[in-house]
N, CA, C and O of each residue as an XYZ file, in Angstrom:
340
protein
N       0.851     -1.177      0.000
C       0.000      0.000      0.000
C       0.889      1.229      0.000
O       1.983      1.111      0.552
N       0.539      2.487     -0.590
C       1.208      3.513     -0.590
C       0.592      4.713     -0.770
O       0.221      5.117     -1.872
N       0.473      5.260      0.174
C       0.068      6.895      0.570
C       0.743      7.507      0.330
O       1.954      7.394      0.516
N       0.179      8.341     -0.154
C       1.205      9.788     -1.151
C       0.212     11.138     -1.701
O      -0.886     10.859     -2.181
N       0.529     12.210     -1.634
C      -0.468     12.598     -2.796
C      -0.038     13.002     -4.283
O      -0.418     13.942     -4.981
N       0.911     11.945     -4.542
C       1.245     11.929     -5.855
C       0.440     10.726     -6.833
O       0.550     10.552     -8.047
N      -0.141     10.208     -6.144
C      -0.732      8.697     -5.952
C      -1.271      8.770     -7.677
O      -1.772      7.698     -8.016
N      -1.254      9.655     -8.605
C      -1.562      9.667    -10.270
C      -0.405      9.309    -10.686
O      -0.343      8.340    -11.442
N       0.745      9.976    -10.310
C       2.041      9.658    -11.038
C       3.093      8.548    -10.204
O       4.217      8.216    -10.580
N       2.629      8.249     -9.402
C       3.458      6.804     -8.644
C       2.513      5.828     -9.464
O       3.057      4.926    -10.101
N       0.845      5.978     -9.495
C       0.496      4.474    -10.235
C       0.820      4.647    -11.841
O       0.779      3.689    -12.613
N       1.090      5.757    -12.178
C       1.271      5.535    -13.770
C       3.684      5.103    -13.861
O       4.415      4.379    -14.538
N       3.776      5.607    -13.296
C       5.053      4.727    -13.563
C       5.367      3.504    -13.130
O       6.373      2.929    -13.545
N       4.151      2.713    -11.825
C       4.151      1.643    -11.475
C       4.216      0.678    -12.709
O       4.849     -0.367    -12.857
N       3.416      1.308    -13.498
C       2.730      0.507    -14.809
C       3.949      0.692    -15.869
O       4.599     -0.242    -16.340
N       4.106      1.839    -16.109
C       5.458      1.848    -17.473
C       6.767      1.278    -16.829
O       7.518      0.797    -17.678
N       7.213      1.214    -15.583
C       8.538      1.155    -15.406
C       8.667     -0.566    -14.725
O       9.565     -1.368    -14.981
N       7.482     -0.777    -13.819
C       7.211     -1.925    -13.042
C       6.140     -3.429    -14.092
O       5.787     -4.564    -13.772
N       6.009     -2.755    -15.119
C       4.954     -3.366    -15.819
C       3.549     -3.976    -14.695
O       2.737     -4.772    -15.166
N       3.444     -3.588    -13.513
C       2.251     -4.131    -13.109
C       1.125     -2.903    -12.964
O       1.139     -1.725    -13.320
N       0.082     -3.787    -12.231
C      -1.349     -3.249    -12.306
C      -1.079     -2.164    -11.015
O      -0.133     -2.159    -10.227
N      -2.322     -1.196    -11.089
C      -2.567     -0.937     -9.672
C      -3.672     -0.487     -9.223
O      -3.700      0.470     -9.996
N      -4.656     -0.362     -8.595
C      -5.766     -0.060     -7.774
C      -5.804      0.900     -6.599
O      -5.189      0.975     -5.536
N      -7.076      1.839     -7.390
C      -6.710      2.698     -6.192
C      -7.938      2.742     -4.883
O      -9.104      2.812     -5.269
N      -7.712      2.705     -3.516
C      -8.596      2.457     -2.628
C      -9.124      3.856     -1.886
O      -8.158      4.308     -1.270
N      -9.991      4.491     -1.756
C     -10.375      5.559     -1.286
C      -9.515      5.532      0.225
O      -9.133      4.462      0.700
N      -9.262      6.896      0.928
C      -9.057      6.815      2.218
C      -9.406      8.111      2.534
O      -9.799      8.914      1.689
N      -9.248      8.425      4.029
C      -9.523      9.443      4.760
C      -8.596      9.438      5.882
O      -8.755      8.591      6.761
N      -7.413     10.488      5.977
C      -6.952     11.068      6.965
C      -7.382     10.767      8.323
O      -8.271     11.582      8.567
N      -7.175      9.891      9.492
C      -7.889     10.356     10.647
C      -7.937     11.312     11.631
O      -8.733     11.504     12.550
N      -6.628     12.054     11.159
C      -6.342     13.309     12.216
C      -6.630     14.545     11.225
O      -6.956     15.644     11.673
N      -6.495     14.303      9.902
C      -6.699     15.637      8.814
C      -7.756     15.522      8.700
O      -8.143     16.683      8.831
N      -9.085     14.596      8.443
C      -9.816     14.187      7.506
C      -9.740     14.367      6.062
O     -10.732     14.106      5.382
N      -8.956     14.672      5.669
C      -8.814     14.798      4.144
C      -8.772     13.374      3.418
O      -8.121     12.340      3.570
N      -9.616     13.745      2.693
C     -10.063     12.277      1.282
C      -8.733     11.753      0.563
O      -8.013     12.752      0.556
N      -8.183     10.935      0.086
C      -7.304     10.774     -0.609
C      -7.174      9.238     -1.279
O      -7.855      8.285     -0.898
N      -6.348      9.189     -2.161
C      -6.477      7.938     -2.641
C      -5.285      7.009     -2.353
O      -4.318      7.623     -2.804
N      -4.944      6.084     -1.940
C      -4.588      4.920     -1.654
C      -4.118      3.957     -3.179
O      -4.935      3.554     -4.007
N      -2.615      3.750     -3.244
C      -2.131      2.726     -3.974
C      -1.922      1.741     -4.039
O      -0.765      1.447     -3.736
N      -2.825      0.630     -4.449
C      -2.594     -0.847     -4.119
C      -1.869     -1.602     -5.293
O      -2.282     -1.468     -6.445
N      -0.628     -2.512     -4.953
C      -0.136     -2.861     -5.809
C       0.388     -4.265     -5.020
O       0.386     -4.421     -3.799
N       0.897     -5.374     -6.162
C       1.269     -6.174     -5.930
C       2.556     -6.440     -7.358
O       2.648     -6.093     -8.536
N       3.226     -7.105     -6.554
C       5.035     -6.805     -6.830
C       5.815     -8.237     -6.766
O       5.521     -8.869     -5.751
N       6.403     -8.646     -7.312
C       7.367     -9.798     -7.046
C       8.553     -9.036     -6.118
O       8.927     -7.873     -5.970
N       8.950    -10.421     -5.550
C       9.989    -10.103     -4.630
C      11.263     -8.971     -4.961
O      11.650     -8.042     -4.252
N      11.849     -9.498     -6.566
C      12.817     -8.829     -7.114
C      12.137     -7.995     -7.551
O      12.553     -8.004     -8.709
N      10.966     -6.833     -7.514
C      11.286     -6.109     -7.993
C      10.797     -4.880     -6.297
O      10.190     -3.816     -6.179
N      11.316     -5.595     -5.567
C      10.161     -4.228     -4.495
C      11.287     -2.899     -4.243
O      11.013     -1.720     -4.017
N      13.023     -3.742     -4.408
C      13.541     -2.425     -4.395
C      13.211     -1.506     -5.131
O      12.841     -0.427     -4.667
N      13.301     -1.836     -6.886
C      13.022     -0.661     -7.822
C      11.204      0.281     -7.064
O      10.925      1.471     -6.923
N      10.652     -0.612     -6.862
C       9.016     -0.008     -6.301
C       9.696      1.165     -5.324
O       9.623      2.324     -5.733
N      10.266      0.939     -4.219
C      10.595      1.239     -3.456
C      11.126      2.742     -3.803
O      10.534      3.807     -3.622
N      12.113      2.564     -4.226
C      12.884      3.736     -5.277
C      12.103      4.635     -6.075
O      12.116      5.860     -5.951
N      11.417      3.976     -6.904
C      10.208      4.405     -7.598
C       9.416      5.920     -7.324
O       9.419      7.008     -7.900
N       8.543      5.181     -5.753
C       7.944      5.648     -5.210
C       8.903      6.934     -4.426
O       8.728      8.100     -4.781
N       9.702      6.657     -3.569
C      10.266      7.594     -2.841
C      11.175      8.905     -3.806
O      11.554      9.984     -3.350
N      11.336      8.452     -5.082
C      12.160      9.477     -5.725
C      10.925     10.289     -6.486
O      11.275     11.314     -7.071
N       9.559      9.949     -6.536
C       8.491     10.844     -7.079
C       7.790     11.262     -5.564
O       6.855     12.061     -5.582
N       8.131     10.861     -4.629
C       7.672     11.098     -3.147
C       8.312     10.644     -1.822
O       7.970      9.674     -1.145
N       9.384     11.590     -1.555
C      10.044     11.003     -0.152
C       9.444     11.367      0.788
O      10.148     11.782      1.709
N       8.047     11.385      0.982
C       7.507     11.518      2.620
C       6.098     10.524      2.038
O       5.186     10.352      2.848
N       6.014     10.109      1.106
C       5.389      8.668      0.835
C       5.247      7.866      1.734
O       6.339      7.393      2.048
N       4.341      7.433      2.374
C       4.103      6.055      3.013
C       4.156      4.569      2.727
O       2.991      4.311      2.422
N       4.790      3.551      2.660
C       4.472      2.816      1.572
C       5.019      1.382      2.787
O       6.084      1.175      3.368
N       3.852      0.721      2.762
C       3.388     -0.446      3.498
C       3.818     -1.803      2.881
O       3.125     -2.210      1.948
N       4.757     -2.474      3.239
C       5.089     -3.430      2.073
C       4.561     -4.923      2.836
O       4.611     -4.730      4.051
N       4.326     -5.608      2.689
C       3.280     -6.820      3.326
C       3.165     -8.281      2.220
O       2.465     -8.413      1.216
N       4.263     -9.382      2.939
C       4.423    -10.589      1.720
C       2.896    -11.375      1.400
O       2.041    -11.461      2.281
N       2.759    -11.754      0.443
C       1.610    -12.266      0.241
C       2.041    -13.934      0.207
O       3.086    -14.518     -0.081
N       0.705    -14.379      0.646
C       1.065    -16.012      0.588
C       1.029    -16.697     -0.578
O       1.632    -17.760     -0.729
N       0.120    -15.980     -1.740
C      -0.052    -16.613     -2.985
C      -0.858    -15.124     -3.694
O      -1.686    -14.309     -3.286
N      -0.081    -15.337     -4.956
C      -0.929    -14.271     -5.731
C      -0.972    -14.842     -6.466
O      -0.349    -15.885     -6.665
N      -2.301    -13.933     -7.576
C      -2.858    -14.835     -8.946
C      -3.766    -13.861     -9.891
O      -4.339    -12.801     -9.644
N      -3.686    -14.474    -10.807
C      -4.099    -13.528    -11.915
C      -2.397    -13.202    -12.846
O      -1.286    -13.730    -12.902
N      -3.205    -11.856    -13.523
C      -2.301    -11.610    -14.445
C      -0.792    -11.514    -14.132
O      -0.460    -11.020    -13.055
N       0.276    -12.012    -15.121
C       2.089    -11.610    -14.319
C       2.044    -12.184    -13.316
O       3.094    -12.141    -12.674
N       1.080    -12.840    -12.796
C       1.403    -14.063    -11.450
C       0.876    -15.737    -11.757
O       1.103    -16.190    -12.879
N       0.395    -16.340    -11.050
C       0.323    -17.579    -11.325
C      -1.007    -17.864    -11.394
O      -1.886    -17.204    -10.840
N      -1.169    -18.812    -12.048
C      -2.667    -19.279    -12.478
C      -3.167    -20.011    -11.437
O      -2.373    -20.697    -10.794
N      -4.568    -20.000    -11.079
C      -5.048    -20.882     -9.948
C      -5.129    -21.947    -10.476
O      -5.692    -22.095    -11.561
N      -4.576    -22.909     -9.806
C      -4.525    -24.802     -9.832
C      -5.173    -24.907     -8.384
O      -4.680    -24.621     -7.293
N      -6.927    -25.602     -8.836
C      -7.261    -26.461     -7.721
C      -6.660    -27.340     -6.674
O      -7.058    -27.487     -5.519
N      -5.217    -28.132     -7.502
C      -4.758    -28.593     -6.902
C      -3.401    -28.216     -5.872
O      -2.771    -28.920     -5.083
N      -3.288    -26.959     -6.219
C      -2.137    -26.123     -5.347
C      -2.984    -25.787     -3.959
O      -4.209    -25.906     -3.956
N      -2.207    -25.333     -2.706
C      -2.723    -24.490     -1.655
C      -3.069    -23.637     -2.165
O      -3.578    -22.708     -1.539
């Protein structure tokens, strides 16, 4: 996840530079209340430095929540097999 309010131009180079997807999740400030949008992305291992970089050189006071996933799927990740966990 990544809070920013650059959050247009962190998900559009997510996509040209990272080739992945990204989704954006509404949020609200709890001490500002201010509305803002929320970057959801999912990343292979090798690439979270470049993300990382990414993000902080279009926003160094960026928030950015990094959290391993147990299995991802869909597109640029792996196909669901019934027979996998």
């Amino acid at each position: 996840l990544i809070i920013t309010g650059e959050y247009e131009q962190v998900a559009r180079q997510i996509g040209e530079k990272l080739r992945r997807g990204t989704t954006f999740l509404y949020g609200e400030g709890s001490y500002t209340g201010k509305e803002t949008k929320v970057v959801l992305t999912a990343v292979k291992r090798q690439q979270l430095a470049e993300l990382k970089e990414l993000v902080t050189d279009i926003d160094p006071k960026a928030f950015i929540i990094v959290q391993e996933a147990h299995q991802v799927l869909g597109d640029g990740f792996a196909r669901y097999n019934k027979n996998s966990l």
